[in-house]
C-alpha positions in Angstrom: -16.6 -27.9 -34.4 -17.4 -25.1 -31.8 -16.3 -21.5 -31.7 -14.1 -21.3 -28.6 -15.6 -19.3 -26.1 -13.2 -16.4 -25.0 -13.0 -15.5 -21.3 -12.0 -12.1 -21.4 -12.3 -11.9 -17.2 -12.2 -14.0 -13.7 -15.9 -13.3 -13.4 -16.4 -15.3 -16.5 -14.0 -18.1 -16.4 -16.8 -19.1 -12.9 -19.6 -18.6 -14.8 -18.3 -20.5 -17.7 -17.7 -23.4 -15.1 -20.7 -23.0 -13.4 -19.5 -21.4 -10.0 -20.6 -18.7 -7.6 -18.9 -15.5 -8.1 -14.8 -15.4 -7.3 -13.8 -12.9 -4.1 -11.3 -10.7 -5.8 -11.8 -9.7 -9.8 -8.0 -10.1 -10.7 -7.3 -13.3 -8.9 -9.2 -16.8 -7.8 -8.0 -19.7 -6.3 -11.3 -22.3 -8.0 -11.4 -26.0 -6.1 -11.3 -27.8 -9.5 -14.1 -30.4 -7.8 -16.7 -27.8 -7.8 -16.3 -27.2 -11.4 -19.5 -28.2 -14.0 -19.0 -26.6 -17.1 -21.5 -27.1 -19.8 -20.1 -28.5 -23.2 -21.2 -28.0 -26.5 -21.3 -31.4 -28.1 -19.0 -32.8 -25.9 -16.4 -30.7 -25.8 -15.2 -27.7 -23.8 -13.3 -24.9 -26.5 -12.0 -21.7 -25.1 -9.8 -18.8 -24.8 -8.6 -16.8 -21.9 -7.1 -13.5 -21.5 -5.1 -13.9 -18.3 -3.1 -16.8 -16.9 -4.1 -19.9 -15.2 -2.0 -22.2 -13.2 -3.7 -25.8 -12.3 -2.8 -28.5 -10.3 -4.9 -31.5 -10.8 -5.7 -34.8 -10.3 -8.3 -37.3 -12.4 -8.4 -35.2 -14.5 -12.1 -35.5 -16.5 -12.0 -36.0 -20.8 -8.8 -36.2 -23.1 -7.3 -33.0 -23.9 -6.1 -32.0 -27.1 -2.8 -30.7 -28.3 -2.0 -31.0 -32.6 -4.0 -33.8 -33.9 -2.9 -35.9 -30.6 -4.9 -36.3 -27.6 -3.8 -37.2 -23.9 -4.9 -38.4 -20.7 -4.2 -37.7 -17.2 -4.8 -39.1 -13.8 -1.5 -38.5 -11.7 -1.3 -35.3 -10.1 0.4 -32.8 -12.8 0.8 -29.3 -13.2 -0.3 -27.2 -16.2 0.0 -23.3 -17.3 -1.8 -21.3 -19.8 -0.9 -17.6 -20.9 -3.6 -14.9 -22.0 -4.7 -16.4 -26.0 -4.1 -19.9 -25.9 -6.8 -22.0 -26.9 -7.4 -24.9 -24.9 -9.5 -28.0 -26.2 -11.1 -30.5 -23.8 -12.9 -33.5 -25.2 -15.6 -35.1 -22.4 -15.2 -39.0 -22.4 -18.8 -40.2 -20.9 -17.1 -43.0 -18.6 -14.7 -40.6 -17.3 -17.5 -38.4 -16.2 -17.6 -40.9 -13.0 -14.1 -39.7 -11.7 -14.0 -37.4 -9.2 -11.3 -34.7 -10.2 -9.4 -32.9 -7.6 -7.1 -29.9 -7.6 -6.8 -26.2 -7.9 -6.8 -23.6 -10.4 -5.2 -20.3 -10.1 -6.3 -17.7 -12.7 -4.6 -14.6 -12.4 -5.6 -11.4 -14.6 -2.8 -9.7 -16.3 -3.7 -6.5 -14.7 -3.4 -7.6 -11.3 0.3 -7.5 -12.1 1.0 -4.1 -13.3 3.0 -2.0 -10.8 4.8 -4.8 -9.9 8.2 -6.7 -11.2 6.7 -9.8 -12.5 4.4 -8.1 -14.7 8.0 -7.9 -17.2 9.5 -10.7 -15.4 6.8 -13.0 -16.0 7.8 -13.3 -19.3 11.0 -15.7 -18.4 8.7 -18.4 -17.6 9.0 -19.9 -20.2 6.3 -22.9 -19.4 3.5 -20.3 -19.3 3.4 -21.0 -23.3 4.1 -25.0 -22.4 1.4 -27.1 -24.1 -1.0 -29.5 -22.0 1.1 -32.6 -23.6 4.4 -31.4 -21.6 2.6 -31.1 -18.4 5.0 -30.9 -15.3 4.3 -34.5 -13.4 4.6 -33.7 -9.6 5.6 -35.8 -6.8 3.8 -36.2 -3.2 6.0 -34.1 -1.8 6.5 -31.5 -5.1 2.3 -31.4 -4.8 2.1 -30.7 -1.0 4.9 -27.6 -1.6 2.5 -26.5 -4.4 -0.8 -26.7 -2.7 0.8 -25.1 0.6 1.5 -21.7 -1.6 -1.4 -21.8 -3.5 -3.6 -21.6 -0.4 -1.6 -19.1 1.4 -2.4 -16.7 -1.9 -6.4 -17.6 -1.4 -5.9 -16.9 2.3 -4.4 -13.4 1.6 -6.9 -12.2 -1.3 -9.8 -13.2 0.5 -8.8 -11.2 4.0 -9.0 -7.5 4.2 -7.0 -6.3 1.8 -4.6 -3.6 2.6 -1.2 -2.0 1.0 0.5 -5.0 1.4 -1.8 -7.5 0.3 -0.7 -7.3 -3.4 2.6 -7.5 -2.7 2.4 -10.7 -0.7 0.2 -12.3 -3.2 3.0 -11.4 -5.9 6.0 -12.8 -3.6 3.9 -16.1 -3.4 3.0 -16.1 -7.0 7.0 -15.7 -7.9 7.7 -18.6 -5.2 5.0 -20.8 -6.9 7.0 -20.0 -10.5 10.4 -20.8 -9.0 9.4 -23.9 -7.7 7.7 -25.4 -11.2 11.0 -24.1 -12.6 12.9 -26.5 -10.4 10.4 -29.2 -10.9 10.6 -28.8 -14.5 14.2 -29.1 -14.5 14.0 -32.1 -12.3 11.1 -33.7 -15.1 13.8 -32.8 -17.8 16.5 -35.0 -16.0 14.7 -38.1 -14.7 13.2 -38.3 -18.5 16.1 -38.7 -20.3 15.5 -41.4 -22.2 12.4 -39.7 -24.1 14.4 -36.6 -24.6 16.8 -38.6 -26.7 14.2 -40.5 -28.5 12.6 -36.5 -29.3 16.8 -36.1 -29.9 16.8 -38.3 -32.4 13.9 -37.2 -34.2 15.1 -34.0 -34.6 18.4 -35.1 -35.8 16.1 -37.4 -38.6 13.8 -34.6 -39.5 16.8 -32.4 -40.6 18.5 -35.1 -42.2 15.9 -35.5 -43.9 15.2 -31.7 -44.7 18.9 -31.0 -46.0 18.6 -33.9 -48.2 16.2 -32.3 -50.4 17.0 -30.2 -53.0 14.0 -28.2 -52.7 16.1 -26.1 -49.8 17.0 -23.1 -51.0 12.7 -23.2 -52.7 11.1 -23.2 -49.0 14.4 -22.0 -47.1 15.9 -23.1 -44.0 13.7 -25.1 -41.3 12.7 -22.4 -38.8 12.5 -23.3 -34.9 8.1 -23.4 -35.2 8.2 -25.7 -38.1 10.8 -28.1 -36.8 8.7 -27.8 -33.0 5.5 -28.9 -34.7 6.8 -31.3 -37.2 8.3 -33.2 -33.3 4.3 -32.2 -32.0 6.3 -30.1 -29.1 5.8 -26.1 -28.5 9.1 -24.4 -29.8 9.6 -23.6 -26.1 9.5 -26.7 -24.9 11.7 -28.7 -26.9 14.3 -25.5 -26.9 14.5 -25.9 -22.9 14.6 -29.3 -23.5 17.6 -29.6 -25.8 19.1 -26.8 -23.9 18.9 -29.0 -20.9 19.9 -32.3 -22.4 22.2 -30.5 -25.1 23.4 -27.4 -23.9 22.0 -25.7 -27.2 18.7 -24.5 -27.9 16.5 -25.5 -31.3 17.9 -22.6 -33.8 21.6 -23.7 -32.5 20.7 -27.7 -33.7 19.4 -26.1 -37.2 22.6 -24.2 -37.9 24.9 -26.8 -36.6 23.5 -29.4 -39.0 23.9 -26.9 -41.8 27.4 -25.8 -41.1 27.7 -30.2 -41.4 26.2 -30.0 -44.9 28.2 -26.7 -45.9 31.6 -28.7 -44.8 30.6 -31.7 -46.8 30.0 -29.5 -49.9 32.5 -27.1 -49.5 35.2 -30.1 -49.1 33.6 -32.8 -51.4 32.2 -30.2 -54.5 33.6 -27.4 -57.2 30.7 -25.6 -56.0 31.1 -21.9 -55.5 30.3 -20.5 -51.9 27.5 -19.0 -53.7 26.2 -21.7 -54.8 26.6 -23.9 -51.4 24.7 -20.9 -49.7 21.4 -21.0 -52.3 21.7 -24.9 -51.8 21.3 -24.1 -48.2 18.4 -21.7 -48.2 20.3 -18.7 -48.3 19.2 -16.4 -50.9 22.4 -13.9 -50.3 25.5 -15.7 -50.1 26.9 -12.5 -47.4 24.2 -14.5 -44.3 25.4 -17.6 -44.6 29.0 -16.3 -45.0 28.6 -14.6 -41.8 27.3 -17.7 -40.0 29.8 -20.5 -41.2 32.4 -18.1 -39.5 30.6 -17.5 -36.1 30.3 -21.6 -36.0 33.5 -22.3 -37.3 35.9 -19.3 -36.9 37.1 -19.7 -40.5 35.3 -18.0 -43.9 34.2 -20.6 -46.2 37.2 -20.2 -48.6 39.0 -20.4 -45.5 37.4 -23.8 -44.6 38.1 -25.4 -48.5 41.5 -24.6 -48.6 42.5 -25.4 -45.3 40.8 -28.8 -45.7 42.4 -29.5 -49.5 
């Protein structure tokens, strides 16, 4: 297995794909046609240190995400943030296709001085995995493309005191509009953010069924986002959306379900019910079953008997 190659600048993210030299050092808009990278046994591993936005379509090899790998030929959106490591296995007969699309890479110090370099952070699809791509629509595609060459337009004229400033108004308008896109993708999929719905509802059934709970503790949001193969920001948007409560909010509510049964159906102390749960000092989980539930646990047990 290789060594990912880390990118550390825009300069190298060309050479790596085997292109002439970008126009500005903080920021490139790359045709993603013109790209030949050179794999290492049929495979392309690396990691970047500044952000990349791509829109693509036929897209050459399978990418990886987990143990799982995916394929893509409809025009989709992806994002990377500074250290993620991106896999991509080369398939020979896809090597035929004739990819198409851009990629923005923007360096996190082209940022600084400017609002988004904090605000950036609320995107929360930067950290999205290549599996929960944003699929785009004609129209959705044309709106993208349209901003992404009036930022190439801008760096590569004479820059001046407003040239950053543009490029950072476009770059926020480019963010909005995946936001809305994504929130769009949430709604007209549904039905396979139910079927992830019911997974999760399974998984911690299954979890608070054990009695090895209070050995490993409770499920935390990362162990319960890779069990469903999903970044934990990804399916929290996604239940949030679907929902109306995020990943940590599912875990405690199906706790506070278990507590209720024990507390109303067992002799069990509120001590004991809380090291059953995970909780290793009776005081946490004491404080939690009455921000859920507005009553103490003795409360709860003898209003219900």
């Amino acid at each position: 297995m290789p060594i990912p190659t880390r990118l550390k600048t825009i300069s190298e993210l060309h050479r790596f794909n085997n292109i002439s030299s970008p126009k500005h050092p903080l920021i490139s808009l790359i045709d993603y046609s013109e790209i030949k990278p050179t794999p290492i046994n049929n495979e392309l591993k690396w990691v970047q240190e500044f952000y990349t936005i791509s829109v693509k379509r036929n897209v050459v090899g399978k990418y990886r995400y987990g143990q799982e790998s995916y394929d893509f030929d409809e025009g989709l959106m992806t994002f990377f943030s500074p250290e993620q490591v991106i896999s991509v296995q080369l398939i020979e007969e896809d090597l035929n296709n004739r990819p198409s699309g851009w990629i923005l890479a923007i360096h996190p110090d082209f940022l600084f001085g400017t609002s988004l370099a904090k605000d950036i952070k609320k995107y929360t699809f930067l950290n999205y995995s290549v599996r929960e791509a944003l699929f785009l629509s004609e129209k959705e595609e044309n709106t993208i493309f349209e901003i992404l060459q009036n930022i190439k337009s801008e760096y590569q004229a004479n820059l001046d005191q407003f040239s950053q400033q543009i490029i950072i108004s476009q770059l926020e308008l480019l963010l909005n509009y995946a936001e809305r896109f994504y929130q769009r993708q949430f709604l007209t999929r549904k039905k396979s953010n139910h079927q992830i719905l019911d997974k999760l509802e399974i998984l911690l059934e299954e979890y608070f069924k054990e009695d090895s709970v209070f050995d490993k503790g409770l499920p935390t949001v990362q162990e319960v986002s890779q069990n469903l193969n999903l970044t934990t920001d990804y399916l929290s948007t996604m239940l949030k959306n679907l929902t109306g409560q995020t990943t940590q909010q599912h875990i405690h509510n199906k706790l506070i379900e278990k507590a209720k049964i024990k507390l109303s159906t067992t002799n069990l102390s509120v001590s004991e019910i809380a090291y059953e749960l995970g909780y290793e000092h009776s005081q946490s989980f004491n404080k939690l079953f009455k921000s859920k539930t507005n009553q103490t646990p003795l409360e709860f047990r003898a209003s219900f008997n």
